[in-house]
C-alpha angles and dihedrals in degrees: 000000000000100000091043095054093048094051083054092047089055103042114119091217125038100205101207120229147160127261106207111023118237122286096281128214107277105251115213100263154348151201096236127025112189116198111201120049084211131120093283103038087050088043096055095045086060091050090041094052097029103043108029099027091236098156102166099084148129134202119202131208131179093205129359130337103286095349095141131049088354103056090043105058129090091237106251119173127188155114106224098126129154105231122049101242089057099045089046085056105041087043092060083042082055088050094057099042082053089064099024099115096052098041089052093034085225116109092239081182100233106181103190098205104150127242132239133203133206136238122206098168146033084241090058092041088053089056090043097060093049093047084055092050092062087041088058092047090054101045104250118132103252130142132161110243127206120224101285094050085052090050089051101048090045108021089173103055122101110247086186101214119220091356131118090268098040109162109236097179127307134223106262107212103189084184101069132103150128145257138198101267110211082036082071093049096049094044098054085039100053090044099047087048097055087060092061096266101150110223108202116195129192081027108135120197101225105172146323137249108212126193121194092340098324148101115248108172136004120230120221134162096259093050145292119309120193112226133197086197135009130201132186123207104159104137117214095013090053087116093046088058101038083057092062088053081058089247126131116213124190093239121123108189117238120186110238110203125201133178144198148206149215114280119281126185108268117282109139108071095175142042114270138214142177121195096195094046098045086229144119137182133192119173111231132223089267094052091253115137115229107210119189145151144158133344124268114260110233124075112256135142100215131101091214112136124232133217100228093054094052085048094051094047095052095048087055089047085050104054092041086052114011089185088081088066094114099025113118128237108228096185145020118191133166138205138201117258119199102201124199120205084253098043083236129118133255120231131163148035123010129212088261105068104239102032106095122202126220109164149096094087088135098179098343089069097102093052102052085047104129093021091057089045101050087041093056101043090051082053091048094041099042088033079226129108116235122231098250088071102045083099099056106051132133086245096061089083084057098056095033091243096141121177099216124206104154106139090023090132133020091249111032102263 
């Protein structure tokens, strides 16, 4: 990526081109349909195209190329899970994003600078050794830190001696780190189109129509299409489509709010997280610090901000740092969480024998990104499931065999 950046730096002539070609005409039909233009629709479509020389795809969008989830996210990357299979599966998400830039030949700008959580209480510490010790089984770097090692990592944050939040240690996570976001999108999405992936935009699934358990053509608003294989990748709207498959999924959809502020010079080198506070910061390339936390807890499909929310971020950003006390917040966005029982997604295969299901990620989506990509297209393309996503199957809820990460992170990300 390096070398490739200077060669363009020193060129005499810039020939200008687009990175994604126009919305073209809908042919007839396809091998693969792929609902859902996000950072894994357009993911899989690369792998598909890449890896198992499938050419004859499209990919469908409602509105503009990763406009939804993955445009509404604050970019956290890691592997530190609670359950094997789950840490197995996030720390090959964590590979890919490390060599993201050079596979793709587009600077997606991963800045591997490790996250720490904190630990108000014995109980929190408790949880944290045993989520290291998988870590450590699994080969992520993961250890659990006392107070002067916080200190250390983050010399600015307010451990708050002897008060109601008083740091006792935190989980250190070296593997941790953050993307651009919409880098990751367009990347995925220019490479897979130079293999001949067609990326429609404005383009709404509106039903199905199913023979003898399949699906046989794909309904949009500017007319059928008829599909070898159908996947569906649509974040927060995953059960609303499912529905007009005539499948019922066990999501209920959350909205997740995020915030963030004016510039600052550059004093937060990792990602940060409070358990307590239900808040995490990271400072972004342009200074900006991005402040989340949980979803919200009551059930919506909308991406409008709240005040309170706003309110209750900024009182956590404000303990952790008091010196934000006067910085202004320049924007407020929300995105649509569909939440499993687990907390954990859903991918494979679906009750009808060629739709595929990747979906449930409620807050974790923008972190499997390319491991959820390359893991579905091998299923597509095989028509087999690999191991890696037995776990996480439809039939799980069936057999009870639930894959629990409720309480993996300190704000439900």
């Amino acid at each position: 990526m390096v070398l490739s950046l200077l060669k363009y730096g020193l060129r005499r002539r810039y020939v200008s081109h687009a990175d994604i070609p126009a919305t073209p005409e809908l042919k007839r039909s396809y091998d693969v349909v792929i609902i859902g233009g996000g950072g894994h629709g357009l993911a899989a479509a690369y792998y598909l195209s890449n890896l198992h020389g499938v050419r004859s795809i499209a990919v469908l969008e409602k509105g503009y190329l990763a406009g939804g989830n993955t445009a509404r996210n604050t970019t956290t990357i890691r592997s530190n899970y609670m359950t094997e299979q789950s840490v197995r599966f996030y720390k090959e998400g964590v590979s890919l994003f490390e060599t993201m830039s050079n596979d793709l030949g587009f600077n997606v700008m991963f800045s591997q600078r490790g996250q720490l959580t904190l630990a108000h209480s014995e109980a929190t510490l408790r949880s944290f050794r045993l989520r290291a010790e998988m870590g450590r089984h699994a080969g992520t770097r993961i250890e659990v830190v006392d107070v002067a090692t916080v200190r250390e990592i983050c010399p600015h944050v307010n451990l708050d001696p002897g008060g109601q939040h008083e740091v006792l240690g935190g989980l250190w996570h070296e593997d941790g780190g953050t993307a651009r976001h919409d880098a990751v999108a367009w990347g995925y999405a220019k490479r897979a189109a130079e293999k001949g992936v067609e990326i429609h935009q404005r383009t709404e699934v509106t039903g199905f129509r199913t023979e003898a358990g399949r699906i046989t053509h794909v309904r949009t608003n500017r007319g059928d299409i008829a599909a070898g294989q159908v996947l569906q990748a649509v974040g927060g709207l995953n059960g609303q489509l499912a529905a007009k498959a005539g499948i019922r999924l066990p999501i209920r959809s959350f909205p997740l709010q995020a915030m963030v502020t004016q510039p600052l010079k550059p004093f937060l080198d990792i990602l940060l997280s409070s358990a307590n506070m239900h808040t995490y910061l990271v400072q972004s390339s342009r200074g900006e610090i991005v402040i989340g936390g949980g979803s919200d807890p009551y059930q919506l499909v909308s991406t409008r901000s709240t005040f309170d929310q706003k309110e209750s971020l900024a009182a956590g950003a404000v303990h952790l740092f008091p010196f934000l006390h006067n910085v202004k917040v320049l924007r407020q966005w929300a995105g649509i969480t569909d939440m499993t029982p687990d907390y954990s997604p859903i991918m494979g295969e679906s009750p009808l024998k060629n739709y595929w299901l990747d979906c449930g990620w409620g807050t974790w989506g923008f972190k499997a990104t390319p491991v959820a990509g390359k893991r579905m297209a091998e299923t597509i393309a095989t028509g087999r499931v690999p191991d890696i996503l037995h776990p996480f199957s439809l039939s799980r809820f069936d057999r009870f065999a639930l894959v629990n990460e409720m309480g993996a992170t300190a704000a439900s990300h």
